[in-house]
C-alpha positions in Angstrom: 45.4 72.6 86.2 46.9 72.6 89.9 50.5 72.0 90.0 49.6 68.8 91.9 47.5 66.9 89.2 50.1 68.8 86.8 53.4 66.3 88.9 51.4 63.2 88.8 51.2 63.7 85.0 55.2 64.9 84.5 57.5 63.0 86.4 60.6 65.2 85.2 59.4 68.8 86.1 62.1 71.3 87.4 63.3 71.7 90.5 63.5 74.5 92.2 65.6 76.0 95.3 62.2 77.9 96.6 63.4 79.2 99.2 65.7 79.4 102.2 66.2 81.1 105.5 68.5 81.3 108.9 68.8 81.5 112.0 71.7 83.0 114.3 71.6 82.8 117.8 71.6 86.7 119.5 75.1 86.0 121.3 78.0 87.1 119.6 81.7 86.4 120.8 84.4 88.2 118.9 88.5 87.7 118.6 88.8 89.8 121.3 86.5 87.0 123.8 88.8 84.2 123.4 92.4 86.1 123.2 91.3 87.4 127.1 90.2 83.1 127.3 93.1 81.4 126.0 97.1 82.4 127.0 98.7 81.7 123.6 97.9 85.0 122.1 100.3 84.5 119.6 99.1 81.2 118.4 95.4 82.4 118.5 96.1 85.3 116.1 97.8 82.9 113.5 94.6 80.4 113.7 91.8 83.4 113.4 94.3 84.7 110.1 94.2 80.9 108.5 90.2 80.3 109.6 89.8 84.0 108.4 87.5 84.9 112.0 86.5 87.7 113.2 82.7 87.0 114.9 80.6 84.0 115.7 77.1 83.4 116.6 76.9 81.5 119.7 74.6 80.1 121.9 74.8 81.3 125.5 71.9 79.2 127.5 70.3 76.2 128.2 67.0 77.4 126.1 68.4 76.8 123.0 70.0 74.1 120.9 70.2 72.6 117.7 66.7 71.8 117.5 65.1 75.1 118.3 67.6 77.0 115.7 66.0 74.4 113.5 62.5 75.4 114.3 62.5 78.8 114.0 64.8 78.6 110.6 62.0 76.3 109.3 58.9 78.3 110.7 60.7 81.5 109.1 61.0 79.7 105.7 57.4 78.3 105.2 56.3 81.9 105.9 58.4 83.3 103.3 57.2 80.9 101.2 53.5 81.1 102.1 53.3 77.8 103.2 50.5 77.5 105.9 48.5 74.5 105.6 52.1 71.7 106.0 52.1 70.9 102.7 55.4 69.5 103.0 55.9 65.9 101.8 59.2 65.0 102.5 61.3 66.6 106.0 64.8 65.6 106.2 67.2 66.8 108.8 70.8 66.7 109.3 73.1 67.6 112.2 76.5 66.3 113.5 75.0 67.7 117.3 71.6 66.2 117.5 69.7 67.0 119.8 67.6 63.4 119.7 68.8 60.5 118.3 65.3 59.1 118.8 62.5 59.7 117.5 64.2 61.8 114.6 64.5 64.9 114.7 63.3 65.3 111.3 59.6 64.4 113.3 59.5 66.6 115.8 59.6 69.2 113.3 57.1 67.8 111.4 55.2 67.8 115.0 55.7 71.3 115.9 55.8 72.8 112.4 52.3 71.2 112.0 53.0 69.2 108.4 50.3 66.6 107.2 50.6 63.3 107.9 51.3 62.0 104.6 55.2 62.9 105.2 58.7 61.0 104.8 60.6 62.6 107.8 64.4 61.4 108.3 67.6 63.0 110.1 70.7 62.6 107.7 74.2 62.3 109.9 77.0 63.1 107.3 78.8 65.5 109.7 79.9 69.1 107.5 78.5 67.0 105.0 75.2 66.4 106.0 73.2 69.7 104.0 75.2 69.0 101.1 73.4 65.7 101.4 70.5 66.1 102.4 69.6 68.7 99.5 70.7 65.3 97.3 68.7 62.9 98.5 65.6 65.4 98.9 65.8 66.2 95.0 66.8 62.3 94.1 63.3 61.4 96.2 61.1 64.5 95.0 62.2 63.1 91.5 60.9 59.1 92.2 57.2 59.7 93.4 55.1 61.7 90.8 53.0 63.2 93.9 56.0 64.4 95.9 56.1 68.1 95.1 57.4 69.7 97.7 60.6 68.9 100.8 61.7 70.7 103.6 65.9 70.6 104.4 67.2 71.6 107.4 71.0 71.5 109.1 71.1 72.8 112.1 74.5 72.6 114.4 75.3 74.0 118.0 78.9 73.7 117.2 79.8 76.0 120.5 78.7 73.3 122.7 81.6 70.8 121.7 84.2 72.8 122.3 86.5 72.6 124.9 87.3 74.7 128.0 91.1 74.3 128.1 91.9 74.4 124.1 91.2 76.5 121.6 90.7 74.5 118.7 87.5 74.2 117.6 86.1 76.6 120.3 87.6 79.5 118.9 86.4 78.5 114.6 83.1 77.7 115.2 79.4 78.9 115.6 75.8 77.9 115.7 73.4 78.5 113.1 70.3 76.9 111.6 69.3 77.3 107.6 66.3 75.6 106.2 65.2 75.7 102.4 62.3 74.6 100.8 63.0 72.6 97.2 60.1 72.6 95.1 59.0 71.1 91.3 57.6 74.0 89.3 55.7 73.5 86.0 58.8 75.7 84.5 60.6 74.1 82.0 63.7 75.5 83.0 66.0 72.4 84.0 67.0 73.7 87.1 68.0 71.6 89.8 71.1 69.3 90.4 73.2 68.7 87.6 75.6 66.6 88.5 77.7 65.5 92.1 80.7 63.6 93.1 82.1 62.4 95.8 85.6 61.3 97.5 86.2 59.4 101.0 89.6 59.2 102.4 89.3 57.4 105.6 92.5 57.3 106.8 91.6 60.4 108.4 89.0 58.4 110.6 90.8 59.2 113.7 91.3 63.2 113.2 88.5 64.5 114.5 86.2 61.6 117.0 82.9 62.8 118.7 82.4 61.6 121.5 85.9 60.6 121.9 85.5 56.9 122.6 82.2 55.9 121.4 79.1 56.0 123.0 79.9 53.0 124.9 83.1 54.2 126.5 81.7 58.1 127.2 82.4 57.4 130.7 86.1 57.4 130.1 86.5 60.5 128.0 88.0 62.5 131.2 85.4 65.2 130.2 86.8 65.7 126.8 84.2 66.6 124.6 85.7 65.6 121.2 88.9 64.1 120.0 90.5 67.1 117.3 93.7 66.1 115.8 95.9 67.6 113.5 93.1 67.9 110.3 92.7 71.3 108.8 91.1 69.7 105.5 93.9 70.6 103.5 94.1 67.2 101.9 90.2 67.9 100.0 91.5 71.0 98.4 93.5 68.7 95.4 90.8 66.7 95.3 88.0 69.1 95.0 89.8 70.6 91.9 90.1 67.7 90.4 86.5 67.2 90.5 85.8 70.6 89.4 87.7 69.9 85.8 86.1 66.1 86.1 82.4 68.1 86.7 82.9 70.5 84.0 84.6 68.3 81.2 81.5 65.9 82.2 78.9 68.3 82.2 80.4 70.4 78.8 81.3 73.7 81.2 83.9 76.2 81.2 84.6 77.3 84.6 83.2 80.9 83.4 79.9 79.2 83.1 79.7 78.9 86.8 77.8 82.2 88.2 78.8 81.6 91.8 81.1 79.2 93.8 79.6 77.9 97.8 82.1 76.6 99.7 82.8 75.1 102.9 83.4 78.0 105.5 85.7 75.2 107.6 88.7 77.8 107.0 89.2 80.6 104.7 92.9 79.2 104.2 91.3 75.8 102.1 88.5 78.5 100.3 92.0 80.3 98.8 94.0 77.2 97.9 91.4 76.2 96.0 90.8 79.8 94.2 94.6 80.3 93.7 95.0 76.6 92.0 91.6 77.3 89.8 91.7 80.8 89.0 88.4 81.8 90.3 87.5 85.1 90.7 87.4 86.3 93.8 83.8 88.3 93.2 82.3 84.9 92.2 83.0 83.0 95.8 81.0 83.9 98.9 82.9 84.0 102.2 81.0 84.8 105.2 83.3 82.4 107.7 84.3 85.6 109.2 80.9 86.8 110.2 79.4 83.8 111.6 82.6 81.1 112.3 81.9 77.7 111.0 78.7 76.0 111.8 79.0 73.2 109.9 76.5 71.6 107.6 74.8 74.4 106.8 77.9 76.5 106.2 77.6 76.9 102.6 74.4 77.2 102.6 74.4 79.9 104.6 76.7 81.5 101.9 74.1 80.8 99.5 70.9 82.5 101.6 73.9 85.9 101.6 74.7 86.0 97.5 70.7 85.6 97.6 70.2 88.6 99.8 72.6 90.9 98.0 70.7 89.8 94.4 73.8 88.4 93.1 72.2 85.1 91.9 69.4 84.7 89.4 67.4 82.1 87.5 69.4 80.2 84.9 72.8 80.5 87.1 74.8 77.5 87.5 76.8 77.3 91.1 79.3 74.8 92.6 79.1 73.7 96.5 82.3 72.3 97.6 81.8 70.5 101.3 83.8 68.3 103.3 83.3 66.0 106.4 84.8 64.9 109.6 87.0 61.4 108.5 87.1 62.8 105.6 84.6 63.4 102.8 84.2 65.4 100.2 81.7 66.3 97.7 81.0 68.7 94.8 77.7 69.5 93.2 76.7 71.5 90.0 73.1 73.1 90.4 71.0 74.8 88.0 69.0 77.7 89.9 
């Protein structure tokens, strides 16, 4: 029996993280790049010790964007995966910097990657949030149509390109980066898959960080100003995510030393230590790789998880936590079952 006629008979088969690659533009920019940029030397060596930075994947020309990182992340996944005939039945994309708002971009991947046409294809816009997401809603849809068996997530961001020229925040935290992962039912009986999720909004911090600065409608009065970045560092998620981590566990009957591997948010490396100083976590359980590739936004944890994979320190039958957070803010946790 084909795993296909197998779903349409099980409706509550496994799922399973498949697969997942990257994709890094070639440019890299160092500390070094933006202390000869900016004047406040002083300042910038405080914000790359708090953000934890020491290279960033950039993009340095008009070929690529956040749609192209997207491609080739995807094309690189389905070949790992040996998928050559687009049998992908659900595409969802997410990026803050899209490069299309119509059609999706979520279709012209399906386009150029050559899927079937019996396809959901959607773009999720949940800023850092957006993966986090994405990876939900693909598992919460796999799980309601007995012939889905198979999605394709992508977040993709060209973080570099809202930066400004005159101040160094973000310019100087962020990067660009595509991931792309493949979630797939398997026949296993294994109960992997997502667990459990929560969530918290705090909208009083709607104004913090505002792209483009006054709407759509006002662009032309932005004074070139890129994006509005106030005085948010995310601090404020840090209480609430551990919270939610005793709320998760208690829920879900877990002792923190049940959780193999912890994938966080690379927004700064300050929030990543709060958290593991108020929780106790050890420190060879969280993956940091902020300093390699800056923040790229909503694939940054993701992008954590494709390095533990690489350096085979996660295995069937772990149990990890993302911790995200986006612009405004909000926040969300997730217990998966690999």
């Amino acid at each position: 029996m084909n795993i296909a006629n197998s779903i349409q008979e099980n409706s509550s088969l496994s799922l399973k993280l498949a697969a997942i690659d990257t994709y890094h533009p070639s440019t890299i920019r160092n500390n070094q790049y933006y202390l000869d940029k900016f004047d406040d030397t002083e300042k910038l060596i405080e914000i790359f010790r708090k953000v934890g930075r020491e290279k960033r994947h950039v993009i340095s020309n008009s070929d690529e964007n956040s749609l192209t990182m997207a491609i080739s992340a995807s094309n690189n996944v389905l070949k790992k995966h040996n998928v050559e005939n687009g049998d992908i039945d659900i595409i969802i994309f997410t990026s803050t910097t899209l490069e299309y708002l119509a059609p999706t971009n979520a279709l012209w991947l399906h386009s150029i990657l050559g899927i079937k046409n019996e396809c959901v294809c959607f773009d999720i816009n949940a800023n850092c949030l957006g993966m986090f997401m994405a990876l939900e809603q693909a598992a919460i849809i796999l799980n309601s149509n007995k012939i889905y068996k198979r999605a394709l997530v992508v977040g993709s961001d060209h973080m570099s390109k809202i930066g400004c020229e005159t101040k160094p925040i973000p310019s100087t935290i962020v990067g660009d980066a595509a991931a792309a992962i493949i979630l797939e039912k398997t026949l296993e009986k294994t109960d992997s898959g997502m667990m459990d999720r929560i969530y918290r909004t705090d909208s009083s911090f709607k104004d913090s960080i505002v792209l483009p600065p006054n709407g759509f409608s006002q662009s032309h009065t932005s004074n070139n100003e890129k994006i509005r970045w106030g005085a948010f560092s995310g601090v404020e998620s840090v209480e609430f995510a551990a919270d939610a981590l005793d709320d998760l566990l208690e829920k879900n009957q877990l002792n923190l030393e049940d959780i193999s591997c912890f994938l966080f948010s690379q927004f700064t490396k300050f929030n990543i230590d709060l958290l593991q100083e108020k929780k106790n976590i050890p420190w060879d359980k969280i993956e940091y790789i902020g300093d390699q590739y800056g923040y790229t936004g909503a694939n940054s944890l993701f992008i954590a998880y494709a390095s533990r994979l690489k350096k085979g320190l996660i295995k069937e039958g772990d149990i990890i936590l993302f911790w995200t957070l986006g612009a405004g803010y909000q926040a969300g946790l997730m217990l998966w079952k690999v």
